[in-house]
N, C-alpha and C positions, 0 to 999 in steps of 0.2 A: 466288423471291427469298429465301422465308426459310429454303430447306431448304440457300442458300448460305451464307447467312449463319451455320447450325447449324455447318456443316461447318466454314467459317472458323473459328469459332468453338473447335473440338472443337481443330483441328488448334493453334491459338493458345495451349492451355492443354496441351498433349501435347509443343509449340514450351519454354512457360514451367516446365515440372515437368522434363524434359529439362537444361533449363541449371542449373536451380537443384540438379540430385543433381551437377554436374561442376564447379561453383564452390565451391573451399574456404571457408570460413569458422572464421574465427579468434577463440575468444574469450578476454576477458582479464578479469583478479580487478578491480572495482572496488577500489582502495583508500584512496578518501579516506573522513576520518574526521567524522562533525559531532558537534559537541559537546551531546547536550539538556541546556538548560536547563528549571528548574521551570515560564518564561513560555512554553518552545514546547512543553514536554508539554503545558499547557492550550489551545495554541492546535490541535495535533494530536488532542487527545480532540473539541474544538468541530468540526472538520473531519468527523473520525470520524462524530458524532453526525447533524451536517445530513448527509451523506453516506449515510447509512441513511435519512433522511426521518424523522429527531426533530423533534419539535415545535423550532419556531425558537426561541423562548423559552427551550431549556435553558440554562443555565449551568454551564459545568469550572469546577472549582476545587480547592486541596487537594491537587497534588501530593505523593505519597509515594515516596521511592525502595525499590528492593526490592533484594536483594544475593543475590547466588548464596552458596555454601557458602567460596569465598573470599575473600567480603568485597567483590568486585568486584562495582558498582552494573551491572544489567541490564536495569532499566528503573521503570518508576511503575504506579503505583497513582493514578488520577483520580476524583474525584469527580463529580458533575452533580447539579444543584440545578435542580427547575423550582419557580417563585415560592416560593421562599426555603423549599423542602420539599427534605428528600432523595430524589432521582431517578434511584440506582444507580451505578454508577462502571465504567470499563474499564481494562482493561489493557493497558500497552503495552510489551511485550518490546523491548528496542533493540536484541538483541545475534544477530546470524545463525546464531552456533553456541552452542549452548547444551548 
């Protein structure tokens, strides 16, 4: 039984690798835009932080924008504050091509 079940098995994935090289697939440019403001770069650094497994207590704050060589803003500079101490800060690129 189980050696039918291998074989089912073998021939199911040789069945599924098969269709998936003869089915085209089309991809397209995302291009909607969102706009960061100073409230979701903080809410995006907090994310960031618990997401790596920062102590829960950190706190963002202090957004900074940063500007490429044309003036055009690219992204922030965040701060993190644990109990009202400086606690490093990230940075968040917003722009795909840089």
């Amino acid at each position: 039984m189980r050696k039918i079940f291998k074989r089912f098995a073998s021939l199911l994935t040789i069945f599924i690798l098969t269709i998936m090289s003869i089915v085209p697939v089309h991809a397209s440019e995302n291009t909607s835009v969102v706009n960061v403001t100073d409230d979701l770069a903080i809410q995006m650094a907090e994310r960031f932080a618990k997401g790596i497994g920062e102590n829960s207590n950190i706190v963002a704050n202090n957004p900074r924008k940063f500007y490429d060589t044309t003036g055009q803003a690219i992204g922030y500079i965040v701060n993190y504050n644990l109990e009202n101490k400086p606690y490093g800060y990230v940075v968040l690129i917003l722009r795909v091509n840089l």
